[in-house]
GUTOR-593595 format. One record per atom (N, C-alpha, C, O): x, y, z; residue in three letters; atom name; residue number from 1. Coordinates in steps of 0.1 Angstrom, whole numbers, plus 5000, padded with zeros to 4 digits. Each point is the difference from the previous one (the first is absolute). Example, Ala and Ser with C-alpha at 12.3 -4.5 7.8 and 13.67 -1.06 7.14 Angstrom:
<nodes>
{node {5132 4943 5078} ala N 1} {node {4991 5012 5000} ala CA 1} {node {5009 5012 5000} ala C 1} {node {5010 5000 5007} ala O 1} {node {4986 5011 4986} ser N 2} {node {5009 5011 5000} ser CA 2} {node {4992 5011 5008} ser C 2} {node {5005 5011 5001} ser O 2} 
</nodes>
This chain:
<nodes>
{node {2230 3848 2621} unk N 1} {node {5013 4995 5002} unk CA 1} {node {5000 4991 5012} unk C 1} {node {4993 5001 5010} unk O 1} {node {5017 4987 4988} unk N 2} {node {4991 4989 5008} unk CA 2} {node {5007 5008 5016} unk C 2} {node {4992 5002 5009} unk O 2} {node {5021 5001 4993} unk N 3} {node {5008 5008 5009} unk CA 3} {node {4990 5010 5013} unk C 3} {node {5002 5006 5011} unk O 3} {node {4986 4992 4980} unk N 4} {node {4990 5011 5010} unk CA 4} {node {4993 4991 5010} unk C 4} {node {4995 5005 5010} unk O 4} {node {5004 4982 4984} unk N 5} {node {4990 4988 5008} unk CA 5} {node {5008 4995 5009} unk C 5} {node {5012 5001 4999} unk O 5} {node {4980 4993 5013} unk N 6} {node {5007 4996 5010} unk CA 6} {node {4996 4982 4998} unk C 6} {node {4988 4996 5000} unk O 6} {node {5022 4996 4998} unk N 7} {node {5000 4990 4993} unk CA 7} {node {5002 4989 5008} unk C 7} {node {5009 5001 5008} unk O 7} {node {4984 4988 4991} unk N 8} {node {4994 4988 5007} unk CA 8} {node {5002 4989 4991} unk C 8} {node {4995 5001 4989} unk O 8} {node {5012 4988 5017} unk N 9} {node {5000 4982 4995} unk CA 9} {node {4985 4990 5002} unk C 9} {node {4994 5000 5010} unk O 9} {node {5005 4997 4985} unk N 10} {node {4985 4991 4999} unk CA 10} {node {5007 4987 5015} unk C 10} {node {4993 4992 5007} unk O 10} {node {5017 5010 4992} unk N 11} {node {5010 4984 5011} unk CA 11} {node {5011 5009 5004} unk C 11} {node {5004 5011 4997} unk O 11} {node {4998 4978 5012} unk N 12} {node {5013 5003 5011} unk CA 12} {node {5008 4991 4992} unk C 12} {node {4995 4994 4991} unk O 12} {node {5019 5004 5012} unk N 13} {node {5012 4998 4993} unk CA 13} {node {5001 5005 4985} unk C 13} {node {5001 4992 4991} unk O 13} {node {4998 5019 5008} unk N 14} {node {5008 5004 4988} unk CA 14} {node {5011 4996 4997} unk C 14} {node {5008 4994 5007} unk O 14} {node {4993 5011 4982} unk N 15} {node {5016 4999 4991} unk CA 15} {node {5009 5014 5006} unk C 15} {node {5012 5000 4999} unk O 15} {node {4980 5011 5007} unk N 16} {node {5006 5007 5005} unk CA 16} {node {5005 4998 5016} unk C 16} {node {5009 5005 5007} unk O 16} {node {4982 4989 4995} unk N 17} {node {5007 4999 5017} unk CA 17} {node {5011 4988 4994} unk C 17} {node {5011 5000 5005} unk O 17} {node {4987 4991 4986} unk N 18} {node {5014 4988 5002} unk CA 18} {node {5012 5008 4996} unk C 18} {node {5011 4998 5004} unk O 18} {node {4984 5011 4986} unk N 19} {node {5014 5007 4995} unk CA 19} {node {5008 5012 5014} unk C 19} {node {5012 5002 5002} unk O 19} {node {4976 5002 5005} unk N 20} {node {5006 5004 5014} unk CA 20} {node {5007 4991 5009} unk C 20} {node {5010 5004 5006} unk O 20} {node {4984 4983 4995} unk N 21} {node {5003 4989 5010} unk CA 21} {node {5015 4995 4993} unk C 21} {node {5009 4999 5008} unk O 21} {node {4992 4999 4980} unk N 22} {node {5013 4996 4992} unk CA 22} {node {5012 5008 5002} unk C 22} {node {5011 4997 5003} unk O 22} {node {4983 5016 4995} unk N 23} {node {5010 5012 5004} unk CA 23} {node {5016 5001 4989} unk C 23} {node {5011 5003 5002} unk O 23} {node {4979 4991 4985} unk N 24} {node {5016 4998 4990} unk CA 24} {node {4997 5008 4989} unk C 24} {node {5007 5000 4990} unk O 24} {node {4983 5009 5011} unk N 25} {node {4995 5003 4986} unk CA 25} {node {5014 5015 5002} unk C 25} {node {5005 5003 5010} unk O 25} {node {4996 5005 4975} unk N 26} {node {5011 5001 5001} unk CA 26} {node {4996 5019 4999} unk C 26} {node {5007 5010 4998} unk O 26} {node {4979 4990 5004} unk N 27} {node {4995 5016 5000} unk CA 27} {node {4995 5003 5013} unk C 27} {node {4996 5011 5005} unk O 27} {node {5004 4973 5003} unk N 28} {node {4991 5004 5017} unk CA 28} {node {5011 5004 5006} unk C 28} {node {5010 4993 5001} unk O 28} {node {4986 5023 5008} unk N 29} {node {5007 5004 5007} unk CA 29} {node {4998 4998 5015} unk C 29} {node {5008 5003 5009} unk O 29} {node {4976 4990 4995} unk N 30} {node {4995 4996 5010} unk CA 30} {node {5003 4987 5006} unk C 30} {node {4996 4990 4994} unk O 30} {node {5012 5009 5017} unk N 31} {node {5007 4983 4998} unk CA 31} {node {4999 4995 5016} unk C 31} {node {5008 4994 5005} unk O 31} {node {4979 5011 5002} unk N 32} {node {4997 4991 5009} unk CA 32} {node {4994 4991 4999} unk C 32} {node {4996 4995 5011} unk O 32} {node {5001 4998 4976} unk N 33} {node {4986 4984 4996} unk CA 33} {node {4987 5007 5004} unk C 33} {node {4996 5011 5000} unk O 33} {node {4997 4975 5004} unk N 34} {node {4985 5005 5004} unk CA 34} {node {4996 5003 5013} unk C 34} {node {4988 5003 5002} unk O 34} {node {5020 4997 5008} unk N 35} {node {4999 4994 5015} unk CA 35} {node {4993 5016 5007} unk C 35} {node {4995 5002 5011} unk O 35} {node {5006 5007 4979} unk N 36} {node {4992 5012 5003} unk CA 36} {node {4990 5003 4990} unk C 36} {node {4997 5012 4999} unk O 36} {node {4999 4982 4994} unk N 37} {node {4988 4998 4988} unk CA 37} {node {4989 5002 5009} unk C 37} {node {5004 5001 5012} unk O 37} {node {4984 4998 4987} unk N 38} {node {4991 5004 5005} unk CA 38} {node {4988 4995 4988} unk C 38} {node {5003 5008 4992} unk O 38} {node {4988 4986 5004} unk N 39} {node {4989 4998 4995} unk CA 39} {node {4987 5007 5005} unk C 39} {node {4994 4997 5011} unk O 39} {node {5002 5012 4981} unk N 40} {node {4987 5007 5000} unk CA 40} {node {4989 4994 4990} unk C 40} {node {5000 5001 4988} unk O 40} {node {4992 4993 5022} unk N 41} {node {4981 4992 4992} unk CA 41} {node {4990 5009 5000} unk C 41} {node {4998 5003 5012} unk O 41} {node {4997 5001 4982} unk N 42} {node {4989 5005 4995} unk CA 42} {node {4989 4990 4994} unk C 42} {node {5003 4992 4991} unk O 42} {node {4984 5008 5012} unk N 43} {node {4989 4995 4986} unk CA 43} {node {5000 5008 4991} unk C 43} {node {4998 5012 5000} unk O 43} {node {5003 4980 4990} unk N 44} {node {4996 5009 4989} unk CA 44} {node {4987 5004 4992} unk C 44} {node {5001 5008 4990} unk O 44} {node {4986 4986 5016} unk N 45} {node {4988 5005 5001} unk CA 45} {node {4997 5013 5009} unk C 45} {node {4992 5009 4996} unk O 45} {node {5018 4993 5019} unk N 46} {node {4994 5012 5002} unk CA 46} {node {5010 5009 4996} unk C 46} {node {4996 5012 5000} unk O 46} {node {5017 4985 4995} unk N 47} {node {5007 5013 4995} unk CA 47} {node {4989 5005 4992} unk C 47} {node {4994 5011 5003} unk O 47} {node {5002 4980 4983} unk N 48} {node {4995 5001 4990} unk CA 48} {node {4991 5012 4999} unk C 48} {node {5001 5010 4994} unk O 48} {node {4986 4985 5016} unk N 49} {node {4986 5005 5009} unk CA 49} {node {5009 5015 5002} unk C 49} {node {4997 5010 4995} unk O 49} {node {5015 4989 5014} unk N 50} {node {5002 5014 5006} unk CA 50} {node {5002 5008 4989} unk C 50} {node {4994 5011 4997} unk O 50} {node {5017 4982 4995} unk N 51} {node {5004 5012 4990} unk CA 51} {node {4989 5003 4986} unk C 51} {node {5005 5005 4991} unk O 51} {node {4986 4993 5008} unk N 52} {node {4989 5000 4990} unk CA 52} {node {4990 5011 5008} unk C 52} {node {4995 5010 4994} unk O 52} {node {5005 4986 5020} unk N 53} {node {4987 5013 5009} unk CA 53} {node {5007 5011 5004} unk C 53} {node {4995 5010 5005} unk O 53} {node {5023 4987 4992} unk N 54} {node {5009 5013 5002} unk CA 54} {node {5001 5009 4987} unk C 54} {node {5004 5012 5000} unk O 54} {node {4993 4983 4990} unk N 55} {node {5009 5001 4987} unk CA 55} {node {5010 5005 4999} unk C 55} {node {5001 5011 4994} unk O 55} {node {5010 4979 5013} unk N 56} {node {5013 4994 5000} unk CA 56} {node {5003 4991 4986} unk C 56} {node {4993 4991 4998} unk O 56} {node {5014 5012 4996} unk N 57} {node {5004 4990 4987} unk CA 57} {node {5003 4990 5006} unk C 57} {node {5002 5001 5012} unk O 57} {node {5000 4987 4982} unk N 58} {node {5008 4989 5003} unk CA 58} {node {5002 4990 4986} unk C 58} {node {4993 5004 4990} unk O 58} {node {5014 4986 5008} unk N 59} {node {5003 4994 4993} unk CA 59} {node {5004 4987 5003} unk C 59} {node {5003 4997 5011} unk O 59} {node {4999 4990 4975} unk N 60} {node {5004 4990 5007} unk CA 60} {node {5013 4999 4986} unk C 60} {node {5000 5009 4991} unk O 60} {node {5008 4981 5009} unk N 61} {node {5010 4999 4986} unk CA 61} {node {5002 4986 5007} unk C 61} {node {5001 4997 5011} unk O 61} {node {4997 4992 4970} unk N 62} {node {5007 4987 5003} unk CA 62} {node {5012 4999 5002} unk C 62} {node {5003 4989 5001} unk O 62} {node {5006 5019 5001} unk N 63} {node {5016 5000 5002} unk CA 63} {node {5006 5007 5002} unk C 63} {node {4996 5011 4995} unk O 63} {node {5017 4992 5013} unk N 64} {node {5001 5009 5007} unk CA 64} {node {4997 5018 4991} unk C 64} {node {5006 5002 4989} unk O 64} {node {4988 5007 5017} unk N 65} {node {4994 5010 4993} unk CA 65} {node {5012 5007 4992} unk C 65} {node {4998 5004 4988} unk O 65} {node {5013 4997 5017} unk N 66} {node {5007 5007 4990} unk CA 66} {node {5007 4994 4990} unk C 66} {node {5010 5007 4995} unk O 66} {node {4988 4981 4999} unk N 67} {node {5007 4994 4990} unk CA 67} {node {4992 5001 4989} unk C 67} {node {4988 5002 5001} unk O 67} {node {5018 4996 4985} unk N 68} {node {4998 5008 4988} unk CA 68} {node {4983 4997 4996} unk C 68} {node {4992 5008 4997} unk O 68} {node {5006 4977 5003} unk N 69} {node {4989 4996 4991} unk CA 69} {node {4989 4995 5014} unk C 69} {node {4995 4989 5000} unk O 69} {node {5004 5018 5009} unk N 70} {node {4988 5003 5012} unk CA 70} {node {4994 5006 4999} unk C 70} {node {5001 5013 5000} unk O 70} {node {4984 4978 5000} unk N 71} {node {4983 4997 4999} unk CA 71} {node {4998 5005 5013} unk C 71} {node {5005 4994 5010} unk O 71} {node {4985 5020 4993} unk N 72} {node {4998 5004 5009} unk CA 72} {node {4981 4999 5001} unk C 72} {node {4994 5002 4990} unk O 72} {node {5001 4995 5019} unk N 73} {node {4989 4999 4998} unk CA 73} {node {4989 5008 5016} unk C 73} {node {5005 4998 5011} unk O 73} {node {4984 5007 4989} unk N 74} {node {4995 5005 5011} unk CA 74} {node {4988 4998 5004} unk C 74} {node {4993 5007 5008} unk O 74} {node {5001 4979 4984} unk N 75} {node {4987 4996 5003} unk CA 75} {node {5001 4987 5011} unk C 75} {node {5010 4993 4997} unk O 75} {node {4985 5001 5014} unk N 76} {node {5004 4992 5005} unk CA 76} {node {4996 4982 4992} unk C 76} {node {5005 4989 5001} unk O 76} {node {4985 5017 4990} unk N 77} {node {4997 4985 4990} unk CA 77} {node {5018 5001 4989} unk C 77} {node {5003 4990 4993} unk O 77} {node {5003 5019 5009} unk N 78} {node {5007 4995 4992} unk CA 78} {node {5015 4993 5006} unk C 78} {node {5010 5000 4993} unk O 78} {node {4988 4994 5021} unk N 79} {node {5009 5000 5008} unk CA 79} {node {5002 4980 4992} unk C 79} {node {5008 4992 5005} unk O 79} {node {4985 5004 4988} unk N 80} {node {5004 4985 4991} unk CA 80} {node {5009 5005 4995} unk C 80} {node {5008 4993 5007} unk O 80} {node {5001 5017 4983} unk N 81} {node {5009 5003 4994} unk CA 81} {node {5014 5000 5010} unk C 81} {node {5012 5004 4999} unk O 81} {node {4982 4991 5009} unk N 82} {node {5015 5000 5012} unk CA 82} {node {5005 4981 4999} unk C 82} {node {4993 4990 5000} unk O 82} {node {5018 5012 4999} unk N 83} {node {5000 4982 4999} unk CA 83} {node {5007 4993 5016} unk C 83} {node {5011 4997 5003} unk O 83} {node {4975 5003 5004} unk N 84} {node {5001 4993 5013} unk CA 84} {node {5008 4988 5000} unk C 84} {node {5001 4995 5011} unk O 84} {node {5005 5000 4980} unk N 85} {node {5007 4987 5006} unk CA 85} {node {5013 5008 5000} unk C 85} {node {5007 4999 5010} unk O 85} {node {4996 5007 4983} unk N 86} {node {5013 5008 5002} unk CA 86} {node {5006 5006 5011} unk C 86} {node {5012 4999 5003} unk O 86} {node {4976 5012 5004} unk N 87} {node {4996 5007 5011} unk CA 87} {node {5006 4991 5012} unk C 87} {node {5009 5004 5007} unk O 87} {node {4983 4983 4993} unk N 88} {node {5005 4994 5010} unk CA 88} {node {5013 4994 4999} unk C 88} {node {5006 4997 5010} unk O 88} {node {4997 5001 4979} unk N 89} {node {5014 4991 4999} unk CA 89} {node {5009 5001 5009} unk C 89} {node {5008 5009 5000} unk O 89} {node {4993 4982 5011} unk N 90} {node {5016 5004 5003} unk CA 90} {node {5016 4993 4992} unk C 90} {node {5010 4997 5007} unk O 90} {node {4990 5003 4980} unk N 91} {node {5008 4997 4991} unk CA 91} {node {5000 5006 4987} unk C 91} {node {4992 4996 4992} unk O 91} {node {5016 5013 5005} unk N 92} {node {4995 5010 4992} unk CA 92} {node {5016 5002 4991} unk C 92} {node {5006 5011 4999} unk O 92} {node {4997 4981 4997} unk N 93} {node {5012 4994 4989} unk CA 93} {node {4996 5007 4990} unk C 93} {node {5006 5009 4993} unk O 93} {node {4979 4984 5005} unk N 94} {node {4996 4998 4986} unk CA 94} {node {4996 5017 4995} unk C 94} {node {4991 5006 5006} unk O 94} {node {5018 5001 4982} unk N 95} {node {4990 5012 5001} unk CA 95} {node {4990 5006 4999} unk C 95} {node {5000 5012 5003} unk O 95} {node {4990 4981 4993} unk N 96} {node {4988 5004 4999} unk CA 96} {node {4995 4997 5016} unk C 96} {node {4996 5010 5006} unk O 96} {node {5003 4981 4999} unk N 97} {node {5000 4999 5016} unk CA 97} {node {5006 5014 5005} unk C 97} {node {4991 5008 5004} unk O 97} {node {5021 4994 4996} unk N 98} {node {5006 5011 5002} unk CA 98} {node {4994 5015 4999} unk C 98} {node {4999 5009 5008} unk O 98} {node {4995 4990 4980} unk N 99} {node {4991 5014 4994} unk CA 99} {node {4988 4999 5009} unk C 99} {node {4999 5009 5008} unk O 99} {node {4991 4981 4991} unk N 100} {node {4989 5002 5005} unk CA 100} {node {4997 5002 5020} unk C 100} {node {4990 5004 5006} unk O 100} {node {5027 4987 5000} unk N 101} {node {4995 5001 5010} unk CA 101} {node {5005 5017 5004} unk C 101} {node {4995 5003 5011} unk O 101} {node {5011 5005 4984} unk N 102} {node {4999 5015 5006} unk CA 102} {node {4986 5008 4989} unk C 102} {node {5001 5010 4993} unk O 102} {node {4991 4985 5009} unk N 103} {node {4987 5009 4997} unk CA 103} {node {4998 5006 5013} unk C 103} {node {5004 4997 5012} unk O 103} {node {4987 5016 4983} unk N 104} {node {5000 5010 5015} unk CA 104} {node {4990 5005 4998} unk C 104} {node {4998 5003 4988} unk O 104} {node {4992 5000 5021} unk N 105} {node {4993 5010 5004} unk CA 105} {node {5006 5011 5005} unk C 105} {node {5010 4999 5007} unk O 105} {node {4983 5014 4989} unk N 106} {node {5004 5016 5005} unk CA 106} {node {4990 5004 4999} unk C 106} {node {4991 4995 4994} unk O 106} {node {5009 5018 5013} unk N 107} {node {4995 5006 5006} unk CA 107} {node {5006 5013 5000} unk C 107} {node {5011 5002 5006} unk O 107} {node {4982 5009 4988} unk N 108} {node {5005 5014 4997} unk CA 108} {node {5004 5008 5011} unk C 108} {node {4993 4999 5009} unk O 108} {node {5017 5009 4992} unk N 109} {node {5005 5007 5010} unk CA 109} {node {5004 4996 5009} unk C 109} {node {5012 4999 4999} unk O 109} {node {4981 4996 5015} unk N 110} {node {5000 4992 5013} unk CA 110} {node {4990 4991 4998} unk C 110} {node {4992 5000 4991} unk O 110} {node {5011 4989 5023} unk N 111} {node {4993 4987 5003} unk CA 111} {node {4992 5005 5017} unk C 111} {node {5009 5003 5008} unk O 111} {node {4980 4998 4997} unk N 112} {node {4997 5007 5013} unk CA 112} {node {5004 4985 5005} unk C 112} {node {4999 4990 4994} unk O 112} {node {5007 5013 5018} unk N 113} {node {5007 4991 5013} unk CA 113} {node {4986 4993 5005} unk C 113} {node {5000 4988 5004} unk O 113} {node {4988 5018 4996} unk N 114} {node {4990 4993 5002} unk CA 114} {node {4994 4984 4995} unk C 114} {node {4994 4990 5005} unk O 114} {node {5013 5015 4982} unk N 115} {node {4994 4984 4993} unk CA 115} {node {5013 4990 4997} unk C 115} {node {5002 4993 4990} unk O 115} {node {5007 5008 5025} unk N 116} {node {5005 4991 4999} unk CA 116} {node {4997 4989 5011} unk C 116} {node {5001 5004 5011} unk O 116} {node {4996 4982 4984} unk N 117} {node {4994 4992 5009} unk CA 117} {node {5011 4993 5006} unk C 117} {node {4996 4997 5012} unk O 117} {node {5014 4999 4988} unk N 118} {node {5006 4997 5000} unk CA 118} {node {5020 5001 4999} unk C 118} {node {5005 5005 4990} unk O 118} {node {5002 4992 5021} unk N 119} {node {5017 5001 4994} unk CA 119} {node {5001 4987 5006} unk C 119} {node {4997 4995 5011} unk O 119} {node {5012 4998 4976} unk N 120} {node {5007 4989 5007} unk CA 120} {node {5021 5001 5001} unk C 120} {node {5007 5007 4994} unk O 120} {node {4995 4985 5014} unk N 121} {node {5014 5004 5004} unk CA 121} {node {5008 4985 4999} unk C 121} {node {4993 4990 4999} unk O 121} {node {5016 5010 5001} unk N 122} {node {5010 4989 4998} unk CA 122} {node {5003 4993 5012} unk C 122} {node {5003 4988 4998} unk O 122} {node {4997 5016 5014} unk N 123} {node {4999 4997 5010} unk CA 123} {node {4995 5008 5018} unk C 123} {node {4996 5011 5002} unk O 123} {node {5006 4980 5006} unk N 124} {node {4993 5009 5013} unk CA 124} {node {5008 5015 5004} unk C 124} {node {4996 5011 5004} unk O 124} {node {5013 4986 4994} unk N 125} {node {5006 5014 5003} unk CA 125} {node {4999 5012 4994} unk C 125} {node {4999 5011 5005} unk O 125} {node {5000 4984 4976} unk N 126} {node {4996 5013 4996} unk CA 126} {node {4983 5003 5000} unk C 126} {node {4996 5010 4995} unk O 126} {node {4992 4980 5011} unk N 127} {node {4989 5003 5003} unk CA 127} {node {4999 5007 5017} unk C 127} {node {4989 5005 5003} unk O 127} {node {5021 4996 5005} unk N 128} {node {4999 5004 5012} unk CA 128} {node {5005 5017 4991} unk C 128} {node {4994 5010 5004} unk O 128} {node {5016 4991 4984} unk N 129} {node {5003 5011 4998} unk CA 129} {node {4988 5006 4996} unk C 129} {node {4995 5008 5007} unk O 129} {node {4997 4988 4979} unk N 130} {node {4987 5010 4998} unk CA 130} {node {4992 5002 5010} unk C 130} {node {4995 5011 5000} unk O 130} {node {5004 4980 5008} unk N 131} {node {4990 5002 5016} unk CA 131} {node {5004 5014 5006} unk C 131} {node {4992 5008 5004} unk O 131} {node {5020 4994 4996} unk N 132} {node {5010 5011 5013} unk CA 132} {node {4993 5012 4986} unk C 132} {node {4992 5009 5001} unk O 132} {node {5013 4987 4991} unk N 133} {node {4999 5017 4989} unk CA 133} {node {4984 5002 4998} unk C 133} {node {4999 5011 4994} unk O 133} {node {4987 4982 5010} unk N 134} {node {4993 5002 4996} unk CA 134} {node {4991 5004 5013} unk C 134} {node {4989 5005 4999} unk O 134} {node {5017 4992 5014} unk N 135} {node {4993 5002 5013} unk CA 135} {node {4991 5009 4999} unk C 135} {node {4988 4999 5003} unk O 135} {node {5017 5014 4992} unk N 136} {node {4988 5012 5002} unk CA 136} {node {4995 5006 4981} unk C 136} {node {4997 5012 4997} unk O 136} {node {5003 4977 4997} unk N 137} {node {4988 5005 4988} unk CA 137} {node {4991 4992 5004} unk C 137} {node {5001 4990 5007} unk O 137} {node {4988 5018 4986} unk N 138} {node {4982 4996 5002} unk CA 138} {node {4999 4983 4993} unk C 138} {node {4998 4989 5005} unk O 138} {node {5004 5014 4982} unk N 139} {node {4999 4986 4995} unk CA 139} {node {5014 4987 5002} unk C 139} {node {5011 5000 4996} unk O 139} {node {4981 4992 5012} unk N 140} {node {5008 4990 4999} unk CA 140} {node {4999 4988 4997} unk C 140} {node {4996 4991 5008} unk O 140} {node {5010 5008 4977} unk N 141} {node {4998 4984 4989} unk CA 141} {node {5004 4992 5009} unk C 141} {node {5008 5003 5009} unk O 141} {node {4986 4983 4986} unk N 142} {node {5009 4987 5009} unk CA 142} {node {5011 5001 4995} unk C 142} {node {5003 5006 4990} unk O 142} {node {5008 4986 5021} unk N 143} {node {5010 5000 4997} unk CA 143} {node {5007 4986 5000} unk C 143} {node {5003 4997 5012} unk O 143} {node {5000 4995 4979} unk N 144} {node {5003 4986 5002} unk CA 144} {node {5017 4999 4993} unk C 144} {node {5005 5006 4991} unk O 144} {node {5000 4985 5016} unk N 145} {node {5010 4991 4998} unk CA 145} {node {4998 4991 4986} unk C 145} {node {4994 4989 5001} unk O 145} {node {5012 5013 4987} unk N 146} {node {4998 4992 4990} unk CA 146} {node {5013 4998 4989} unk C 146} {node {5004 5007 4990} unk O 146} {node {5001 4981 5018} unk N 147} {node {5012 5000 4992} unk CA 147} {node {4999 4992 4985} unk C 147} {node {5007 5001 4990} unk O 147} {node {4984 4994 5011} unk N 148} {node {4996 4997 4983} unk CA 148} {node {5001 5009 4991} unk C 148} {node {5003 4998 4988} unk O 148} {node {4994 5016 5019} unk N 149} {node {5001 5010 4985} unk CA 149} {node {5011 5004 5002} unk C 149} {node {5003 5010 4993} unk O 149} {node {5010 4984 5015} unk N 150} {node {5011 5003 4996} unk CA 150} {node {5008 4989 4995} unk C 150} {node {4996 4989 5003} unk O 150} {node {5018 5012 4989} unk N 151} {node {5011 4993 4996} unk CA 151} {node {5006 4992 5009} unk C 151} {node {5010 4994 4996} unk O 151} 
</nodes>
């Protein structure tokens, strides 16, 4: 059940952060936009490595995993079946654009906080906020300012 995986975008600007940032959709009950979003990076070679020497399941889907006719796949050669121009799109009108750019990797049960390399933030203040929340854990990902992955 995909519900059990902890689920990851191949890109930053989703269709779900714009439908957060839009704040019109008519089932979101969350209506602060993105300005508290948070972007978590990972490689996906060492999740991979980790969860394979863990035997942790993991998975990838060309589109977003819970929609009807989604191709799930767990070999990393088969990560061609993802349609990277989509991924990157930032214009996603077209629906097939639309489909391909929420493909996701997951990852069964939990994601360890270790292998995350990275959070990017919208701006300086909410990167001074992950700094303040993260003062006394061991691992500490870079933390950058990247308003490109947002709206």
């Amino acid at each position: 059940m995909v519900g059990q995986y902890v689920p990851f975008y191949f890109c930053p600007r989703s269709i779900m952060l714009y439908i957060l940032h839009m704040g019109n959709h008519p089932e979101l009950e969350y209506r602060s936009g993105q300005q508290l979003i948070i972007h978590l990076q990972a490689h996906l070679n060492s999740v991979v490595s980790w969860a394979n020497m863990s035997g942790v399941r993991w998975a990838f889907s060309d589109r977003n995993a819970g929609a009807y006719l989604t191709a799930f796949y767990n070999r990393p050669g088969d990560l061609s079946h993802i349609d990277w121009s989509a991924v990157a799109s930032t214009d996603f009108r077209d629906p097939k654009v639309k489909e391909g750019k929420q493909a996701e990797f997951l990852m069964f049960d939990f994601f360890p906080w270790t292998l995350i390399e990275k959070i990017g933030t919208i701006n300086n203040t909410m990167a001074t906020r992950v700094e303040t929340a993260l003062t006394s854990i061991g691992h500490q990902p870079v933390i950058a300012v990247e308003p490109g992955w947002y709206f």
